[in-house]
mmCIF file of the N, C-alpha and C atoms, coordinates in Angstrom:
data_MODEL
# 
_entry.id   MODEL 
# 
loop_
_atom_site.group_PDB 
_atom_site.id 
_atom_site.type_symbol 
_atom_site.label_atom_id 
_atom_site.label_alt_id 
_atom_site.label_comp_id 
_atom_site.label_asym_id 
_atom_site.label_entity_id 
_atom_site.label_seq_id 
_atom_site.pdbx_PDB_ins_code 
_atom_site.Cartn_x 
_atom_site.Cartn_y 
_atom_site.Cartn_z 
_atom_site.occupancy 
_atom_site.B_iso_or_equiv 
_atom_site.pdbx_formal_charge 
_atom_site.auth_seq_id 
_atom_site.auth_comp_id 
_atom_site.auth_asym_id 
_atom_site.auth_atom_id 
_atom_site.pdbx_PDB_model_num 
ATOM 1   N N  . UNK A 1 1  ? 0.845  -1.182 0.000   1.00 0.00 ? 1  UNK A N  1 
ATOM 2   C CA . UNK A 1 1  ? 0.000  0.000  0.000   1.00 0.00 ? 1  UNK A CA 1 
ATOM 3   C C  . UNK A 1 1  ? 0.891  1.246  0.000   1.00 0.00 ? 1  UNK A C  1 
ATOM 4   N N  . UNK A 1 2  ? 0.465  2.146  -0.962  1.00 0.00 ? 2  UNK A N  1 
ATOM 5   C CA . UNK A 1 2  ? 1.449  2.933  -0.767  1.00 0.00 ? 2  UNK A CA 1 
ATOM 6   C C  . UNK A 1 2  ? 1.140  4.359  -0.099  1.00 0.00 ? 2  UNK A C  1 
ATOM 7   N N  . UNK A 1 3  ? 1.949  5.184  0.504   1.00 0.00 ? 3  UNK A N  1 
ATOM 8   C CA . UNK A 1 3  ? 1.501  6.049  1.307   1.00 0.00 ? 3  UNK A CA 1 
ATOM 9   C C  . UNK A 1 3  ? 2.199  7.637  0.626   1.00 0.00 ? 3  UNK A C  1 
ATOM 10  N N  . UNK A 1 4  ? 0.551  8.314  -0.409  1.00 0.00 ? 4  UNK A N  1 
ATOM 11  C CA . UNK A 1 4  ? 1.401  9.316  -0.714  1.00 0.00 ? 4  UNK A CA 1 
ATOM 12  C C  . UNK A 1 4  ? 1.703  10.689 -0.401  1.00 0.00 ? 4  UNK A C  1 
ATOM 13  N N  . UNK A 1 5  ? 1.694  10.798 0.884   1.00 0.00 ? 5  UNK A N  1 
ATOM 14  C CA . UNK A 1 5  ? 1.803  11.980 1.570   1.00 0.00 ? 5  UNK A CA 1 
ATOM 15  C C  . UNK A 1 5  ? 3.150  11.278 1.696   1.00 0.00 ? 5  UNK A C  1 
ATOM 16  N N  . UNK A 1 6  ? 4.057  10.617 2.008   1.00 0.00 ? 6  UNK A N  1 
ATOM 17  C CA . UNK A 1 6  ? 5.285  10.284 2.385   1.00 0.00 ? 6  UNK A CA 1 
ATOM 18  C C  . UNK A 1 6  ? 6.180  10.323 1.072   1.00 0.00 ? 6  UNK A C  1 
ATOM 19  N N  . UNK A 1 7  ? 5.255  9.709  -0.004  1.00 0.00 ? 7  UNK A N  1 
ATOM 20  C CA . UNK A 1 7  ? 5.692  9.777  -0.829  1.00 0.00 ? 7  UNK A CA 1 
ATOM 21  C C  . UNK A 1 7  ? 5.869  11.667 -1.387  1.00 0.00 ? 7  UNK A C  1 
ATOM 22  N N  . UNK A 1 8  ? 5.453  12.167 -1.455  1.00 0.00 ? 8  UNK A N  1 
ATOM 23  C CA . UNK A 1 8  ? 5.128  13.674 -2.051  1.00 0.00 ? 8  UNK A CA 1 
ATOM 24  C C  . UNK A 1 8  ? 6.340  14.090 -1.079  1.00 0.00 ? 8  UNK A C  1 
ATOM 25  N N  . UNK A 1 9  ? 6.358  14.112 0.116   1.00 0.00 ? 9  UNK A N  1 
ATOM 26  C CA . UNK A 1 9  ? 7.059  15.013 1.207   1.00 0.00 ? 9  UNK A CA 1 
ATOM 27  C C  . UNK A 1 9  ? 8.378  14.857 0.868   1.00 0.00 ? 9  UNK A C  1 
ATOM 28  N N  . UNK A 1 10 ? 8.807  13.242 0.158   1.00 0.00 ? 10 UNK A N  1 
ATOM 29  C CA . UNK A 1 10 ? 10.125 12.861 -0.111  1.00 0.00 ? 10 UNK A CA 1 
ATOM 30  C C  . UNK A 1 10 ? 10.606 13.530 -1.386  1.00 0.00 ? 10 UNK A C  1 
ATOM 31  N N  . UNK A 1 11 ? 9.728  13.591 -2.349  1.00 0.00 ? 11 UNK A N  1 
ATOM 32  C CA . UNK A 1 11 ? 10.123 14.245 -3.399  1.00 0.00 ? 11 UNK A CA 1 
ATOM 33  C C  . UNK A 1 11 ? 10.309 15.428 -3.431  1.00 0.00 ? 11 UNK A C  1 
ATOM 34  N N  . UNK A 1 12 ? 9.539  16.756 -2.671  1.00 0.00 ? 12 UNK A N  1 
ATOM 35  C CA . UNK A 1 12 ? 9.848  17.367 -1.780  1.00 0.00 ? 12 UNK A CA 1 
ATOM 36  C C  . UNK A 1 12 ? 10.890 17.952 -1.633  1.00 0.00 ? 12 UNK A C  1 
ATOM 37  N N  . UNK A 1 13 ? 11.557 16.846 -0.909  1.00 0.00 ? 13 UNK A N  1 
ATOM 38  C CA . UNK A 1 13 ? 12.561 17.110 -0.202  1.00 0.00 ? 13 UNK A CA 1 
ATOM 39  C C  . UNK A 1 13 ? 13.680 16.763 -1.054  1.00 0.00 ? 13 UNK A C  1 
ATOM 40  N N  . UNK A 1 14 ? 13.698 15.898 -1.969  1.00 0.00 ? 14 UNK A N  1 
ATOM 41  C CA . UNK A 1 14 ? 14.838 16.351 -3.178  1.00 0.00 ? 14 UNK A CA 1 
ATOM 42  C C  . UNK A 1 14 ? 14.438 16.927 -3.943  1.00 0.00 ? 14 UNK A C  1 
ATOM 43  N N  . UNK A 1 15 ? 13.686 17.484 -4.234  1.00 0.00 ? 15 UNK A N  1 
ATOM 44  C CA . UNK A 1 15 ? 13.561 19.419 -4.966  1.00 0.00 ? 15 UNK A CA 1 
ATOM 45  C C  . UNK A 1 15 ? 14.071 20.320 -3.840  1.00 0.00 ? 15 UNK A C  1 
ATOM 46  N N  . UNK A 1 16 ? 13.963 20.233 -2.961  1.00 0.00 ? 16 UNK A N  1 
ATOM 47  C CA . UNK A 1 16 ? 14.601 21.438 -1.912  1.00 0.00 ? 16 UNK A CA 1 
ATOM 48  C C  . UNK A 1 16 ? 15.927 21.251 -1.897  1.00 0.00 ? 16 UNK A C  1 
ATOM 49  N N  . UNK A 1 17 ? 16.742 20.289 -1.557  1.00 0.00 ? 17 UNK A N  1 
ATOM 50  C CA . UNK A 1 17 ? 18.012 19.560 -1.560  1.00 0.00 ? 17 UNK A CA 1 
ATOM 51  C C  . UNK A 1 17 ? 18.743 20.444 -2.884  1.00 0.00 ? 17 UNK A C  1 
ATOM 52  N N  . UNK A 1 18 ? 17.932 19.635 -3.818  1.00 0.00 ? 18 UNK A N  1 
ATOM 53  C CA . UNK A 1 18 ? 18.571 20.075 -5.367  1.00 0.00 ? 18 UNK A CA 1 
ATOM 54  C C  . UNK A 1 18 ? 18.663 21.473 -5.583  1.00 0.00 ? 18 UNK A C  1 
ATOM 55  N N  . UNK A 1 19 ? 17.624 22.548 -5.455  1.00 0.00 ? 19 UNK A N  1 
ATOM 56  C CA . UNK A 1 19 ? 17.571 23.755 -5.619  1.00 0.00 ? 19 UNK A CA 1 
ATOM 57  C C  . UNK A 1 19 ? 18.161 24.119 -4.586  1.00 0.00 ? 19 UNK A C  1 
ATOM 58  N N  . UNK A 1 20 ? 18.634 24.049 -3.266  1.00 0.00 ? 20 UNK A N  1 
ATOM 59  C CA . UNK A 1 20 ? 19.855 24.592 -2.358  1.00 0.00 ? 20 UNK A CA 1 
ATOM 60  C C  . UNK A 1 20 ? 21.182 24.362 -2.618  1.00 0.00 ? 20 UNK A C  1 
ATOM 61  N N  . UNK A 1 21 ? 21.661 22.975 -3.193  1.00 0.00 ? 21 UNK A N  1 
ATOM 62  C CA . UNK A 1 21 ? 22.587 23.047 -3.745  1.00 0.00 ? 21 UNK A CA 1 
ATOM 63  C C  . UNK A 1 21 ? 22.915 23.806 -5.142  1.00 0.00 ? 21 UNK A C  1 
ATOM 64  N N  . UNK A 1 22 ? 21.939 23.899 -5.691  1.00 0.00 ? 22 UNK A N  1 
ATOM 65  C CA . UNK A 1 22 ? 22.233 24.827 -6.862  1.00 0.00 ? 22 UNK A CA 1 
ATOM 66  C C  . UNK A 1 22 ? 22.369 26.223 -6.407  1.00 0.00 ? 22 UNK A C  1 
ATOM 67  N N  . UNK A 1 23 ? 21.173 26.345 -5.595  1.00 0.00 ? 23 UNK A N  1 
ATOM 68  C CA . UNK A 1 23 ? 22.143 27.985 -5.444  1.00 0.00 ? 23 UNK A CA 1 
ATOM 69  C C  . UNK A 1 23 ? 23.084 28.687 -4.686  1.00 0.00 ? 23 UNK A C  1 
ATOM 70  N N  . UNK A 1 24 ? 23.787 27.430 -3.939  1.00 0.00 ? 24 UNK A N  1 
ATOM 71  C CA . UNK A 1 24 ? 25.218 27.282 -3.235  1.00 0.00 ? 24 UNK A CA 1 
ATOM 72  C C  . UNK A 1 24 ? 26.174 27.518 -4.674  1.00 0.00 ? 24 UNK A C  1 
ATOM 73  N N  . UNK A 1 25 ? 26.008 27.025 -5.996  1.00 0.00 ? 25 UNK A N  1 
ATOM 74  C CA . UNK A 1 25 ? 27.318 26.491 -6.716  1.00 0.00 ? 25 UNK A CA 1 
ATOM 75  C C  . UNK A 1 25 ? 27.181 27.812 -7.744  1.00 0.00 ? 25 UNK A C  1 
ATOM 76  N N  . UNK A 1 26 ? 26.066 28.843 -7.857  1.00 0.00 ? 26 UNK A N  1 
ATOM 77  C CA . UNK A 1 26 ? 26.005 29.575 -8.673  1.00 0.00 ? 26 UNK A CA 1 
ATOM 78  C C  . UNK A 1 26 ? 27.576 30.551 -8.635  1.00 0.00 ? 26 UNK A C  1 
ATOM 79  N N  . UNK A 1 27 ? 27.771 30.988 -9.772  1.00 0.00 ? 27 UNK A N  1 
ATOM 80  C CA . UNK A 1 27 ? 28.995 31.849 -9.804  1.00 0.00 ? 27 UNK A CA 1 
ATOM 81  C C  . UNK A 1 27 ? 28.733 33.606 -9.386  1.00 0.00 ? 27 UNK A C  1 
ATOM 82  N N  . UNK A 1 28 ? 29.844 34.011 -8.691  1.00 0.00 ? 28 UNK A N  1 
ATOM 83  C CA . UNK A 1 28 ? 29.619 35.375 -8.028  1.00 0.00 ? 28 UNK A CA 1 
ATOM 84  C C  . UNK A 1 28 ? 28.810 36.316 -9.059  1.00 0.00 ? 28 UNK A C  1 
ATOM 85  N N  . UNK A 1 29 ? 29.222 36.030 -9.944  1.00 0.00 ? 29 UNK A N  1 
ATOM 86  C CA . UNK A 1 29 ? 28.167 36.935 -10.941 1.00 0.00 ? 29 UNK A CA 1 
ATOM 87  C C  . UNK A 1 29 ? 26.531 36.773 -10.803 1.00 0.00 ? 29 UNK A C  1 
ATOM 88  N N  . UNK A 1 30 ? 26.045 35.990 -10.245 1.00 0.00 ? 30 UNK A N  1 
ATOM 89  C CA . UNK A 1 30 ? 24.903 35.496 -10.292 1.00 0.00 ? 30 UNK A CA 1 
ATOM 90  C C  . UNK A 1 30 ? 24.370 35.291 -8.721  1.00 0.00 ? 30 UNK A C  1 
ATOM 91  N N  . UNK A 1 31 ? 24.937 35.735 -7.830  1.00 0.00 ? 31 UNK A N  1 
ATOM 92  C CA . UNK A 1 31 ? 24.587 35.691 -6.542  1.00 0.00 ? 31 UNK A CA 1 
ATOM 93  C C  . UNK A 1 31 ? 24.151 36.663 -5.674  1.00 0.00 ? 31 UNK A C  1 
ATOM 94  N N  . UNK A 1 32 ? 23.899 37.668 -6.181  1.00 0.00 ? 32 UNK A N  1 
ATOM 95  C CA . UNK A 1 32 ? 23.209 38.814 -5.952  1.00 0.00 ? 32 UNK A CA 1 
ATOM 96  C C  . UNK A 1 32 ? 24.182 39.622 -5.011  1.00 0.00 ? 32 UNK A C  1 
ATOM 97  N N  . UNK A 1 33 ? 23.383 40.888 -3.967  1.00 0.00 ? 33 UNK A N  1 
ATOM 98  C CA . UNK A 1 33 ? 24.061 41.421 -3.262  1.00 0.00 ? 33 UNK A CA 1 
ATOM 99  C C  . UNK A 1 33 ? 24.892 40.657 -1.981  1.00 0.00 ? 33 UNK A C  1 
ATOM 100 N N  . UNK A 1 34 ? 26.035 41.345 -1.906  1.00 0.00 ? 34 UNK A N  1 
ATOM 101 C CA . UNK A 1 34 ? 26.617 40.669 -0.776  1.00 0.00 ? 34 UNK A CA 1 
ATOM 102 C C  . UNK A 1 34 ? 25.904 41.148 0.898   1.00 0.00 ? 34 UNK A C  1 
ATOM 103 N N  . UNK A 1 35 ? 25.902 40.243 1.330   1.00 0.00 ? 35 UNK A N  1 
ATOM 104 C CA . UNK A 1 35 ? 24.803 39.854 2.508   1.00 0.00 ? 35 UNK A CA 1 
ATOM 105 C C  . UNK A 1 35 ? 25.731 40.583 3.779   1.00 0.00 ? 35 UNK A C  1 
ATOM 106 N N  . UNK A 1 36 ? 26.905 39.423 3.790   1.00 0.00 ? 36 UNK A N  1 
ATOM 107 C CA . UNK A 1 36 ? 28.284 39.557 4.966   1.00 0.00 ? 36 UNK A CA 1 
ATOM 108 C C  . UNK A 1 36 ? 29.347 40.040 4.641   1.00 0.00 ? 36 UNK A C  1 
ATOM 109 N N  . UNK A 1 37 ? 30.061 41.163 4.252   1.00 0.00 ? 37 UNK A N  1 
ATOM 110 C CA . UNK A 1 37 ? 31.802 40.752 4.008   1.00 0.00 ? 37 UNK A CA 1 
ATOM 111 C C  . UNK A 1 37 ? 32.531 40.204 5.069   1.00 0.00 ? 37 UNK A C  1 
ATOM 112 N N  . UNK A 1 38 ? 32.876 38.587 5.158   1.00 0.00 ? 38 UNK A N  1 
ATOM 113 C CA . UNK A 1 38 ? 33.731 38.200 5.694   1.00 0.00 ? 38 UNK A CA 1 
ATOM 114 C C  . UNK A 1 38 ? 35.249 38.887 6.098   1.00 0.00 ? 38 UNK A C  1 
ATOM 115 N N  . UNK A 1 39 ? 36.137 39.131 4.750   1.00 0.00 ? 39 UNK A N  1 
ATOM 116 C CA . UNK A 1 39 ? 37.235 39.292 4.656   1.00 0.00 ? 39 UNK A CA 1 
ATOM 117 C C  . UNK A 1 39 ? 37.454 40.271 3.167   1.00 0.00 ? 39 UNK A C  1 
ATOM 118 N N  . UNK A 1 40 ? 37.913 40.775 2.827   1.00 0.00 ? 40 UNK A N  1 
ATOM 119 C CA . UNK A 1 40 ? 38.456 41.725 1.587   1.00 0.00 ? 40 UNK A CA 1 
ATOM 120 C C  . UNK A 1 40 ? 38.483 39.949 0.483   1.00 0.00 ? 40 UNK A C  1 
ATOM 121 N N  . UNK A 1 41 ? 38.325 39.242 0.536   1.00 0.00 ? 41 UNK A N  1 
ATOM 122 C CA . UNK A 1 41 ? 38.299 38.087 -0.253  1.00 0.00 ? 41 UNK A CA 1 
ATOM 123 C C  . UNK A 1 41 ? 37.595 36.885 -0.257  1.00 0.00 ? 41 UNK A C  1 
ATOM 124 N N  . UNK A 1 42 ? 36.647 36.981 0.930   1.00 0.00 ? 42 UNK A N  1 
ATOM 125 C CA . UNK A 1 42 ? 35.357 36.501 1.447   1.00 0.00 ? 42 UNK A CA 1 
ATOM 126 C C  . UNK A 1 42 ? 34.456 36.659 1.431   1.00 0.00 ? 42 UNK A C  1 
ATOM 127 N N  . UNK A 1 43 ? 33.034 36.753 0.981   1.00 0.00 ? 43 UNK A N  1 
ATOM 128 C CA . UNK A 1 43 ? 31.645 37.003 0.909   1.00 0.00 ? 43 UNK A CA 1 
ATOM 129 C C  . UNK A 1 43 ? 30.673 36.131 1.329   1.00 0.00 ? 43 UNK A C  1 
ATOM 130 N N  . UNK A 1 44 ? 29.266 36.453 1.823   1.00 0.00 ? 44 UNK A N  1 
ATOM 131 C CA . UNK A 1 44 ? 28.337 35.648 1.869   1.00 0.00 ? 44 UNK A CA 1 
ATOM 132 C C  . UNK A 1 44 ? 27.105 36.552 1.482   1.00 0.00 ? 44 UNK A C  1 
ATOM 133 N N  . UNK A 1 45 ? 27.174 35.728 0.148   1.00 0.00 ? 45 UNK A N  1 
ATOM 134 C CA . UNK A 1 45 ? 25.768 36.828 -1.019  1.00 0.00 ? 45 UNK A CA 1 
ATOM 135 C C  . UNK A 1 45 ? 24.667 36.100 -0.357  1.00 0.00 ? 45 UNK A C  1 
ATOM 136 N N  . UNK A 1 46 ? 23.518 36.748 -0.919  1.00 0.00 ? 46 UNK A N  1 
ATOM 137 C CA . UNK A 1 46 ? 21.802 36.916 -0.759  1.00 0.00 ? 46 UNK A CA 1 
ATOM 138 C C  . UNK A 1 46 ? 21.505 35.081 -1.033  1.00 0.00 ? 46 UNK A C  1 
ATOM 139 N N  . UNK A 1 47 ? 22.395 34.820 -2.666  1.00 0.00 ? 47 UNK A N  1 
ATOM 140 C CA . UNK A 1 47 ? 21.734 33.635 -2.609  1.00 0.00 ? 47 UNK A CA 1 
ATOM 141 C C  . UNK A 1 47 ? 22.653 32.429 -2.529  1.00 0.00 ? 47 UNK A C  1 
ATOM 142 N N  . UNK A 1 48 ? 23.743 32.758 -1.178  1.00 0.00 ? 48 UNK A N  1 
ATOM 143 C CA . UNK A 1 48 ? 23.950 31.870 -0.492  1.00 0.00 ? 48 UNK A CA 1 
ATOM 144 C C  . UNK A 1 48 ? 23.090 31.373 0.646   1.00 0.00 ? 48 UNK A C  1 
ATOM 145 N N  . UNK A 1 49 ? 22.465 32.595 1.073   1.00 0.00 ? 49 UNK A N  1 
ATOM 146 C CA . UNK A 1 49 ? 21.506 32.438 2.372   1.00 0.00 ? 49 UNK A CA 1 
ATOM 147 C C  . UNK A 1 49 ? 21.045 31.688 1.969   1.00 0.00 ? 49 UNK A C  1 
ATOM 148 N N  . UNK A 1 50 ? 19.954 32.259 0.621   1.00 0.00 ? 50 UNK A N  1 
ATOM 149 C CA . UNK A 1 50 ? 19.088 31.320 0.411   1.00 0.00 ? 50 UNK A CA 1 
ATOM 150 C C  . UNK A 1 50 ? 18.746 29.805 -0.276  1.00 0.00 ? 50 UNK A C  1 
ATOM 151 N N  . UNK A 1 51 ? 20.594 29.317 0.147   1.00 0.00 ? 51 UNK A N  1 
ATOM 152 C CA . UNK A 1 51 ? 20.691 28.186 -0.678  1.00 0.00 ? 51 UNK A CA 1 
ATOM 153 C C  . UNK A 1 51 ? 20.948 27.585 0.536   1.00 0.00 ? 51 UNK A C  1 
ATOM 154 N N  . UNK A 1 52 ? 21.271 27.441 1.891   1.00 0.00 ? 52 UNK A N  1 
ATOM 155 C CA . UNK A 1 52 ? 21.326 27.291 2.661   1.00 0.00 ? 52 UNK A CA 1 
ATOM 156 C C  . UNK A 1 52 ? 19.993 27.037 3.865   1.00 0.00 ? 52 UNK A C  1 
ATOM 157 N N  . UNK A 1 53 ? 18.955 28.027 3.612   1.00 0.00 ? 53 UNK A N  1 
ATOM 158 C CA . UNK A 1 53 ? 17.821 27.957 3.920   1.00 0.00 ? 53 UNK A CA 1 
ATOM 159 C C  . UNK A 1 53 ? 17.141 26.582 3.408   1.00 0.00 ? 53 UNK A C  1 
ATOM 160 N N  . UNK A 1 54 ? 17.354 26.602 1.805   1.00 0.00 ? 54 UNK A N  1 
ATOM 161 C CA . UNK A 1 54 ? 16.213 25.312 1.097   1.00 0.00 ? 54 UNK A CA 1 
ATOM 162 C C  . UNK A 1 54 ? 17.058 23.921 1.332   1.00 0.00 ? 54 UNK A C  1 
ATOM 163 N N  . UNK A 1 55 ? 19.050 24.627 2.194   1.00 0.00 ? 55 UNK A N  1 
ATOM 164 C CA . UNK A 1 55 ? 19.326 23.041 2.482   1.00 0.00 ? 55 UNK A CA 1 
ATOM 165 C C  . UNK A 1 55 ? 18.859 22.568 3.672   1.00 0.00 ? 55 UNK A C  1 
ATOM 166 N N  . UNK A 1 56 ? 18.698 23.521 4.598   1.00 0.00 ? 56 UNK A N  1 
ATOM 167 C CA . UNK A 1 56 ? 18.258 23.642 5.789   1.00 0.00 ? 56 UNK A CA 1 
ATOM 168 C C  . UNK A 1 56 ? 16.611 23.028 5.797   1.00 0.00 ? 56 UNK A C  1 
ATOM 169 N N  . UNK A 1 57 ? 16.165 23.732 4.937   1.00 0.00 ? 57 UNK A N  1 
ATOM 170 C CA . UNK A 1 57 ? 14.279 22.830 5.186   1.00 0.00 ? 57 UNK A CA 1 
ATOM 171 C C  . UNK A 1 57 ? 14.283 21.347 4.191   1.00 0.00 ? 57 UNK A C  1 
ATOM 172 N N  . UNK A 1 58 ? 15.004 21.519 2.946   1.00 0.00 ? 58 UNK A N  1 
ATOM 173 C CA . UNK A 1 58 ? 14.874 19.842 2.704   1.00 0.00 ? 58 UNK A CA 1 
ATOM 174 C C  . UNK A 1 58 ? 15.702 18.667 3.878   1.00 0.00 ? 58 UNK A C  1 
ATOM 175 N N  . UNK A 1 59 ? 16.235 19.291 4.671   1.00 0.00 ? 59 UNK A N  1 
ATOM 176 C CA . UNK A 1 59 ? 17.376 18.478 5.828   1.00 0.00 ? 59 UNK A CA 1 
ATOM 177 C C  . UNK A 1 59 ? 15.944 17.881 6.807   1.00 0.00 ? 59 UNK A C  1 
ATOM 178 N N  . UNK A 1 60 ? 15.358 19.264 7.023   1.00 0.00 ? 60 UNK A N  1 
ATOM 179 C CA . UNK A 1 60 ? 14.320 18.817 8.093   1.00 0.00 ? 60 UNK A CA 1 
ATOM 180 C C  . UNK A 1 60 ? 12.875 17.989 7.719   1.00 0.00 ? 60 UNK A C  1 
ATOM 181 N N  . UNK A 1 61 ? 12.674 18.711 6.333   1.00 0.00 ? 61 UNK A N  1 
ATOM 182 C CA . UNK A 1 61 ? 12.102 17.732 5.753   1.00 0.00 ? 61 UNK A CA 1 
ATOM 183 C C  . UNK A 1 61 ? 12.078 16.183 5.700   1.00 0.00 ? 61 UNK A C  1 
ATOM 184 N N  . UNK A 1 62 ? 13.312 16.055 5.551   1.00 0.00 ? 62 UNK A N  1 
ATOM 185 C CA . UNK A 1 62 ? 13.829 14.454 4.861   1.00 0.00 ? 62 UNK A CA 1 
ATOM 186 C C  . UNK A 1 62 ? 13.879 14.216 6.237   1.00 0.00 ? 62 UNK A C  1 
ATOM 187 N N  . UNK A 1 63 ? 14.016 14.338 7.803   1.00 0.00 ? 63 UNK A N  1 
ATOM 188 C CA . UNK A 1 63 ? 13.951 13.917 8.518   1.00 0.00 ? 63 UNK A CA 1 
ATOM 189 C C  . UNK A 1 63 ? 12.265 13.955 9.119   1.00 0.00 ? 63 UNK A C  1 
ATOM 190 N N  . UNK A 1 64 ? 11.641 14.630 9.174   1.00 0.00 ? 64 UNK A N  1 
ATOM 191 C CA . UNK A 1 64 ? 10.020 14.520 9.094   1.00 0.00 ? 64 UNK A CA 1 
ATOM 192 C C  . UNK A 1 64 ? 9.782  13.012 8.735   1.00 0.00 ? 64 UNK A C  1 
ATOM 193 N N  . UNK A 1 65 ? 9.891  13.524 7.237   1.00 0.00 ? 65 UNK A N  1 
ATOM 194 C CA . UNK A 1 65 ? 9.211  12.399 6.208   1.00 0.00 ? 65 UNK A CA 1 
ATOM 195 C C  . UNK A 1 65 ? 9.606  10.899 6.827   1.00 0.00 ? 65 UNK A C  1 
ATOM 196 N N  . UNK A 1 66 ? 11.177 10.540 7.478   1.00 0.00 ? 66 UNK A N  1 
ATOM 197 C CA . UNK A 1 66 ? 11.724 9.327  7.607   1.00 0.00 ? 66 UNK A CA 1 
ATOM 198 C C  . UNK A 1 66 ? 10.769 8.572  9.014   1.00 0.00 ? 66 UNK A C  1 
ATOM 199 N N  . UNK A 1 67 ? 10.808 10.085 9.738   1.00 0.00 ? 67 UNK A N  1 
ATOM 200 C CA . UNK A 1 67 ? 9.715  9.507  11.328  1.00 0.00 ? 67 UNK A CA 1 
ATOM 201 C C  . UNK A 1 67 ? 8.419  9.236  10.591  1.00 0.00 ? 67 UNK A C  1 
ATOM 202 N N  . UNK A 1 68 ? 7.663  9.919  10.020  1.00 0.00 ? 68 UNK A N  1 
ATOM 203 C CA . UNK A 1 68 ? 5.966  9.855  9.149   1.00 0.00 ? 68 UNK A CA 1 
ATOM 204 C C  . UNK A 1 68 ? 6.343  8.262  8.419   1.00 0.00 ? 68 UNK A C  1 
ATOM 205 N N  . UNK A 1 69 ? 7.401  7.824  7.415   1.00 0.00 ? 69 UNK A N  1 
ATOM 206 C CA . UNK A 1 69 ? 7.586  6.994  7.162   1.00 0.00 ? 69 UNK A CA 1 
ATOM 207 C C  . UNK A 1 69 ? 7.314  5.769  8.128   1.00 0.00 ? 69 UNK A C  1 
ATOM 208 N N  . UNK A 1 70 ? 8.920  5.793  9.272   1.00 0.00 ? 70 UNK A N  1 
ATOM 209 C CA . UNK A 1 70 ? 8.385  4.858  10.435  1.00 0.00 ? 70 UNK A CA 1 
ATOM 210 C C  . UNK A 1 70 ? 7.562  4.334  10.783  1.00 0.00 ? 70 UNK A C  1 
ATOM 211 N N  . UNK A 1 71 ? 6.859  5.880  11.689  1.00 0.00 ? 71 UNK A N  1 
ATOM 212 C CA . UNK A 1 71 ? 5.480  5.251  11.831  1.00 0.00 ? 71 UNK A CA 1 
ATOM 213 C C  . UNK A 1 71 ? 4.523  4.483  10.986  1.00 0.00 ? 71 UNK A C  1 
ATOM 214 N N  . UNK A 1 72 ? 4.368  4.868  9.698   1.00 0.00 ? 72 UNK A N  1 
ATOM 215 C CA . UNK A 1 72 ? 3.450  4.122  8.890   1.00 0.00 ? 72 UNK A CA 1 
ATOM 216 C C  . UNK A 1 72 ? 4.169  2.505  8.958   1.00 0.00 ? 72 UNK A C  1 
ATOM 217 N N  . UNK A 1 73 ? 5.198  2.254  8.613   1.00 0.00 ? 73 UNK A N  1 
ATOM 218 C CA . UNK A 1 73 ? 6.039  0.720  8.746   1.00 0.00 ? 73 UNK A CA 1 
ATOM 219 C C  . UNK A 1 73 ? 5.380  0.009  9.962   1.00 0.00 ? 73 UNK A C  1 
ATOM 220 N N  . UNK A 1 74 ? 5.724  0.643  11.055  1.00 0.00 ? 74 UNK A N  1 
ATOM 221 C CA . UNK A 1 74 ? 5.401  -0.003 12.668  1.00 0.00 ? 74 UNK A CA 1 
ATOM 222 C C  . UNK A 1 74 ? 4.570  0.404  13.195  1.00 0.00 ? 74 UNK A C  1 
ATOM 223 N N  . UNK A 1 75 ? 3.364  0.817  12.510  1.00 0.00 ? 75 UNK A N  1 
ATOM 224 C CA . UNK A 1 75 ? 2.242  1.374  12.841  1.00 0.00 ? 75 UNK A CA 1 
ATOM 225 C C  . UNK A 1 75 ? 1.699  2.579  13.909  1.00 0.00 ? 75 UNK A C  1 
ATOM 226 N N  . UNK A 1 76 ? 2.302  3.060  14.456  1.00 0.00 ? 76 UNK A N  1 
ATOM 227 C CA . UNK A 1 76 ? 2.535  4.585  14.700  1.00 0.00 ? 76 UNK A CA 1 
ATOM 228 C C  . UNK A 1 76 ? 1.541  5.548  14.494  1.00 0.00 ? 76 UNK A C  1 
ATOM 229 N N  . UNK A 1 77 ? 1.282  5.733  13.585  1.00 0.00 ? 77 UNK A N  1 
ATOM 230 C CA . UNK A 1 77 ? 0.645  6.866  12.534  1.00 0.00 ? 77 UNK A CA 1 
ATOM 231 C C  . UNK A 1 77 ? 0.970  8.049  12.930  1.00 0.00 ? 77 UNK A C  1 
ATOM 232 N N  . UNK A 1 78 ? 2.445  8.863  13.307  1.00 0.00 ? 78 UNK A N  1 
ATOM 233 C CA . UNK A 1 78 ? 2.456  9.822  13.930  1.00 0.00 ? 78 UNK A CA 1 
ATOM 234 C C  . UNK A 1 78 ? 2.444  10.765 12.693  1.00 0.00 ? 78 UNK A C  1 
# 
């Protein structure tokens, strides 16, 4: 039987994954305003935050989904 709220949440969560890592790898040209100057050779642009954020909620996501999973396995239903 398949369960597709677990299913959806997982996929989800590698679209969030994927689109945070992408906008971690974008090139400085493409990363908008700088957020932090670290160092005269260091930065942390706009869409590092926000590549960090969508790694940050697919992280929590994919851990959600694994307990919702569980439970459905060992009957739970949390």
């Amino acid at each position: 039987m398949i369960h597709w709220r677990v299913v959806i949440l997982a996929g989800l969560t590698v679209l969030l994954i994927a689109a945070g890592l992408a906008a971690l790898i974008l090139p400085d040209d493409y990363e908008g305003a700088i957020f932090l100057q670290i160092d005269p050779e260091h930065a942390l642009r706009y869409m590092d935050v926000l590549g960090l954020g969508l790694l940050l909620l697919g992280s929590f996501l994919a851990w959600r989904t694994g307990l919702m999973w569980q439970g459905r396995m060992y009957g739970d239903d949390s």
